[in-house]
DRENDO-1510 file (C-alpha; in Angstrom, 1 decimal, always signed):
<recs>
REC; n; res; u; v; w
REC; 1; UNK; +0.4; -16.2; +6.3 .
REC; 2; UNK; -2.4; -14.4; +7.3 .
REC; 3; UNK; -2.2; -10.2; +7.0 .
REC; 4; UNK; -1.8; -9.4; +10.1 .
REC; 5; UNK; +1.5; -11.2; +10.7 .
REC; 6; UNK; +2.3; -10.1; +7.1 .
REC; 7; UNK; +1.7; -6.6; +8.4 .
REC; 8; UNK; +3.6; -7.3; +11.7 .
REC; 9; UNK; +6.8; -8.4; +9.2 .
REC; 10; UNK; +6.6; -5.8; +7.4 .
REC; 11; UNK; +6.9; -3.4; +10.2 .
REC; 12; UNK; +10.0; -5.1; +11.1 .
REC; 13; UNK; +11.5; -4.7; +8.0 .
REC; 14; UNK; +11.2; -1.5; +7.7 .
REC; 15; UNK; +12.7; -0.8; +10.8 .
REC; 16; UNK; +15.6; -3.2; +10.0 .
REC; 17; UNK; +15.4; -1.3; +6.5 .
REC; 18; UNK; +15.5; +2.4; +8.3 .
REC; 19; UNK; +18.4; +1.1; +10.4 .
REC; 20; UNK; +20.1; -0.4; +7.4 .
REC; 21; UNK; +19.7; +2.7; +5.1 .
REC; 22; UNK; +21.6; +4.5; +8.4 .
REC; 23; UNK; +24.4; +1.8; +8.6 .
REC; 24; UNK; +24.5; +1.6; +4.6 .
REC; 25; UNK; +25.2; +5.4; +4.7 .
REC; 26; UNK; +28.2; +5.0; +7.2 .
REC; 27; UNK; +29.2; +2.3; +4.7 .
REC; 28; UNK; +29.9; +4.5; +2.1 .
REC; 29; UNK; +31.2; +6.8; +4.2 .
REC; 30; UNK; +33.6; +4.1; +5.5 .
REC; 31; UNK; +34.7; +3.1; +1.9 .
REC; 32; UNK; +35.3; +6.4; +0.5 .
REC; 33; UNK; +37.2; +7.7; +3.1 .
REC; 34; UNK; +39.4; +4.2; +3.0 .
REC; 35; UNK; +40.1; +4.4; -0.9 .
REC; 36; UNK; +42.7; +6.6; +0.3 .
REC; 37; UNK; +45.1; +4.6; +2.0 .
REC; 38; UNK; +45.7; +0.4; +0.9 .
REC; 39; UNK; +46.3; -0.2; +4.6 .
REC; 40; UNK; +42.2; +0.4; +5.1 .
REC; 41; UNK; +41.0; -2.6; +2.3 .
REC; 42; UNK; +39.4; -4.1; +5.3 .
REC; 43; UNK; +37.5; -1.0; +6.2 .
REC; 44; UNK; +36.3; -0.5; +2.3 .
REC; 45; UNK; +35.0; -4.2; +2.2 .
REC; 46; UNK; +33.2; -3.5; +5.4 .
REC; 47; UNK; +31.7; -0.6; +4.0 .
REC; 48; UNK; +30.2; -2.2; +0.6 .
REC; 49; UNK; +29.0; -4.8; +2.8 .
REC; 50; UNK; +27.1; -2.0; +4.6 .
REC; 51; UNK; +25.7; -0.3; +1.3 .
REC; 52; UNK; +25.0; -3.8; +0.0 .
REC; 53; UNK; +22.9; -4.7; +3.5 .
REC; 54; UNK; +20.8; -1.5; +3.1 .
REC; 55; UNK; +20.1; -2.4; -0.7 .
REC; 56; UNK; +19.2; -6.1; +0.3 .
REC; 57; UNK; +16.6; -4.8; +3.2 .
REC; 58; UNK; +15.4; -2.3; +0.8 .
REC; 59; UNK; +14.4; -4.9; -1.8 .
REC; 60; UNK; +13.0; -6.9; +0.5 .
REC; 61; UNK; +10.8; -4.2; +2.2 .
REC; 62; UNK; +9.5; -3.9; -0.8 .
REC; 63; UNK; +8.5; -7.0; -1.8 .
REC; 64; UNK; +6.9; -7.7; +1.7 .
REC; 65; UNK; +5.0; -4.6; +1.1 .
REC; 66; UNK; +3.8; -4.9; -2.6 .
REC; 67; UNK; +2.5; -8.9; -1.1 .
REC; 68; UNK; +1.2; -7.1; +1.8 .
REC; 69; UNK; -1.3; -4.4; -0.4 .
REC; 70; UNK; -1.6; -7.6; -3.1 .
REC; 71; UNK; -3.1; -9.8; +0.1 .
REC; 72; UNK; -5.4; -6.5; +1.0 .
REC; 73; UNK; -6.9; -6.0; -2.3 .
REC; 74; UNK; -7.6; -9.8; -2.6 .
REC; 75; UNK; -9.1; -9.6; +0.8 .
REC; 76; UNK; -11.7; -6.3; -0.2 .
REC; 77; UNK; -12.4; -8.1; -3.7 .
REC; 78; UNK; -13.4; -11.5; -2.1 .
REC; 79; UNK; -15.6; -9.5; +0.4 .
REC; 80; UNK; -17.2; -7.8; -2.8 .
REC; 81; UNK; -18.1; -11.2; -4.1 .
REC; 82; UNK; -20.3; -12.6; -0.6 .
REC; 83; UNK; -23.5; -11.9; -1.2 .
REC; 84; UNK; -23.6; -11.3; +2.6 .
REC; 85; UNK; -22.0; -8.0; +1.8 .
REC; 86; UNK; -23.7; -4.8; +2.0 .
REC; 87; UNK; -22.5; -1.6; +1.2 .
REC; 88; UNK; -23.9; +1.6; +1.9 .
REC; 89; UNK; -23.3; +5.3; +0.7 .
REC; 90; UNK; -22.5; +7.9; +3.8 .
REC; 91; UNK; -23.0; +11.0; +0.8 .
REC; 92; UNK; -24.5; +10.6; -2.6 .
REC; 93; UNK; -21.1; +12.3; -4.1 .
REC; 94; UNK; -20.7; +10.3; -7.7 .
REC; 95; UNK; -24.7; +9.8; -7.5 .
REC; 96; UNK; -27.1; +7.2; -6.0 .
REC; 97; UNK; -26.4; +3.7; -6.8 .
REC; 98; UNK; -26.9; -0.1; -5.5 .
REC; 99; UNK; -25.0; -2.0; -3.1 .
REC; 100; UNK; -24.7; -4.5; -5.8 .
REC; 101; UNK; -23.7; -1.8; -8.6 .
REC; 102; UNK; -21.0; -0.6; -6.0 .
REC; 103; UNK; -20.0; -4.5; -5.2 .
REC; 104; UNK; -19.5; -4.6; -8.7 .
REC; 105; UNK; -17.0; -1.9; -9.0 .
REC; 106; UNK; -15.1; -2.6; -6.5 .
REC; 107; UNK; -14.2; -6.2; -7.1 .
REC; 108; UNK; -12.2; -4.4; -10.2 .
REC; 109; UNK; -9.5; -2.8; -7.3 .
REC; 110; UNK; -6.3; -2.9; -8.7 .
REC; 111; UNK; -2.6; -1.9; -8.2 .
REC; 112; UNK; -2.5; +1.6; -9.2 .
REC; 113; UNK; -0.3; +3.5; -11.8 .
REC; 114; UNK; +1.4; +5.9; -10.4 .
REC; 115; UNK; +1.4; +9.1; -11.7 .
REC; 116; UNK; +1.7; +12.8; -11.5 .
REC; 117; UNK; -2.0; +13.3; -10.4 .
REC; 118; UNK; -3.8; +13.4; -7.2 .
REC; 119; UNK; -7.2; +12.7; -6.1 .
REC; 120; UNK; -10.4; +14.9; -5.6 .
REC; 121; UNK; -14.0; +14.6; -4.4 .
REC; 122; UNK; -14.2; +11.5; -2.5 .
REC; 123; UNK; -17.3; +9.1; -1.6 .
REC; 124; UNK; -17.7; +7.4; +1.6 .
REC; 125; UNK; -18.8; +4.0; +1.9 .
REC; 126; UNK; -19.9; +1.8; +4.8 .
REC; 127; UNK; -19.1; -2.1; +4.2 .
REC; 128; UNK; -21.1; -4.1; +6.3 .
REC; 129; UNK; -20.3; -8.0; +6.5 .
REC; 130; UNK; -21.6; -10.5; +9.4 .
REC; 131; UNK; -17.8; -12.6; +9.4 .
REC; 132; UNK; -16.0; -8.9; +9.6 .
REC; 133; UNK; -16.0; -5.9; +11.2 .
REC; 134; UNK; -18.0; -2.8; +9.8 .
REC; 135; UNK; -15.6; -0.8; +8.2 .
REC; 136; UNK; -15.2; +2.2; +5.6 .
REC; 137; UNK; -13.9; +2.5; +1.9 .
REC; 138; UNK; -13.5; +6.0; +0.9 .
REC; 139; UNK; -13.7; +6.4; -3.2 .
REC; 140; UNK; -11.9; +9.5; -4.6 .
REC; 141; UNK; -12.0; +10.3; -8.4 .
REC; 142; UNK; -8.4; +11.2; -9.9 .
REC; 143; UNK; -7.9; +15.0; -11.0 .
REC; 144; UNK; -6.2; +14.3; -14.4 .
REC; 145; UNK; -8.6; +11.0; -15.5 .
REC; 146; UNK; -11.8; +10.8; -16.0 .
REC; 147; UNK; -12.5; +7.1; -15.1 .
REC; 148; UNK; -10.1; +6.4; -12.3 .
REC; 149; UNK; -11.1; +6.1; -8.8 .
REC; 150; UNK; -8.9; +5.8; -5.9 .
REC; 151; UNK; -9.8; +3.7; -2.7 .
REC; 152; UNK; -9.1; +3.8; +0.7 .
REC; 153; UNK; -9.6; +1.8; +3.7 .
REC; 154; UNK; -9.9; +2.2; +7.3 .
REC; 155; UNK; -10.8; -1.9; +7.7 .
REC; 156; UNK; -6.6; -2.6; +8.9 .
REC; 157; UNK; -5.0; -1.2; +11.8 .
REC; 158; UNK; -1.6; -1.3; +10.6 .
REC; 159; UNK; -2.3; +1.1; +7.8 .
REC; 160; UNK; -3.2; +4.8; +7.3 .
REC; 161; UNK; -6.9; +5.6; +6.4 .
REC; 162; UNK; -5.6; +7.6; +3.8 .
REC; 163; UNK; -3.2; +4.7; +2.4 .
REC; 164; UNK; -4.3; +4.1; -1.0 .
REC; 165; UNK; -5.2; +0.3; -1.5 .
REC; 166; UNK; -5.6; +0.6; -5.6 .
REC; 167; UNK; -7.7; +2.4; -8.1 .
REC; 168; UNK; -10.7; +1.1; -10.0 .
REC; 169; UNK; -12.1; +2.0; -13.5 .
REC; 170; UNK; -15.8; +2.8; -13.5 .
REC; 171; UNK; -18.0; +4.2; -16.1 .
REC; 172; UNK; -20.7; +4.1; -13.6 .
REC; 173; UNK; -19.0; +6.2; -11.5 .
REC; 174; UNK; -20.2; +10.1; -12.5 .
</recs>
C-alpha cells in the first residue's frame, strides 16, 4: 500500500476512532447507570460493547499510524541513499557541511524516544530529487541532549510541517 492511501486510512480511522471514543463514553455511561437495576443487563452489555469498540479503534489508529510514520521514514532514508539526491542548507545553523555528510546523517532517522524535552535551534534543508518533488527537512537539536536531532518534513500533505518524523544521532552535527 502506497502512503498516500495509508495516509487516506488513517484519516478514517481516526475519525471512526473520534466517533468511537464519543460512543465508548455513552457506553460507560450506559453501563453504570444500568448496574442499578437487573432489568437493564441488556443495556450494560451494550454499553461494554461501546467502551470495548472505542478501545478496538484506538488500537488500531495506532497501529495504522506507527506503519504510516514507519513507511515515511523508510521513504526519506531511501531518498538519502540515491545518489541523485542533493541536499542543500537554507542557513548554516549546526555549521557548513556536504550534501553527502548531510545524506549521511539522515539515513540514520529513527522512531524517536519520547521524552520530557523539546527541541531548539533548527536547520533548514532543501532536498532536491529528479523522481520527487523538492521539498524541505527542518533539523532541530533537542534541549536536554546533546546529540539528538529532531526532523521534520513538509514533503507529505497529509501531515503537519511541524510533525516530527524521528530523531537522528549526529556527532557531526555542532
Amino acid at each position: 500500500m502506497n502512503l498516500e492511501k495509508h495516509a487516506l486510512l488513517y484519516e478514517i480511522t481516526s475519525i471512526v476512532f473520534g466517533i468511537s471514543v464519543f460512543l465508548g463514553l455513552l457506553g460507560w455511561l450506559i453501563a453504570f447507570v444500568s448496574q442499578f437495576e437487573m432489568s437493564y443487563l441488556k443495556f450494560k452489555k451494550i454499553g461494554l460493547i461501546l467502551i470495548f469498540n472505542a478501545i478496538f479503534w484506538g488500537f488500531a489508529t495506532l497501529g495504522i499510524y506507527t506503519k504510516l510514520y514507519n513507511k515515511i521514514r523508510n521513504e526519506i532514508a531511501t531518498l538519502m541513499k540515491d545518489p541523485a539526491t542533493e541536499i542543500y542548507q537554507e542557513d548554516f545553523t549546526y555549521g557548513k557541511l556536504s550534501s553527502t555528510e548531510l545524506k549521511t546523517e539522515i539515513k540514520k532517522i529513527n522512531d524517536h524516544n519520547p521524552g520530557h524535552s523539546n527541541y531548539e535551534k533548527c536547520m533548514l534543508l532543501t532536498v532536491i530529487n529528479k523522481k520527487t518533488k523538492t521539498f524541505h527537512l527542518t533539523i532541530c537539536k533537542d534541549t536536554q541532549r546533546d546529540h539528538i536531532y529532531w526532523i521534520f518534513t513538509d514533503k507529505y500533505d497529509f501531515i503537519n510541517h511541524r510533525t516530527e518524523i524521528g530523531r537522528i544521532s549526529s556527532e557531526i552535527l555542532k
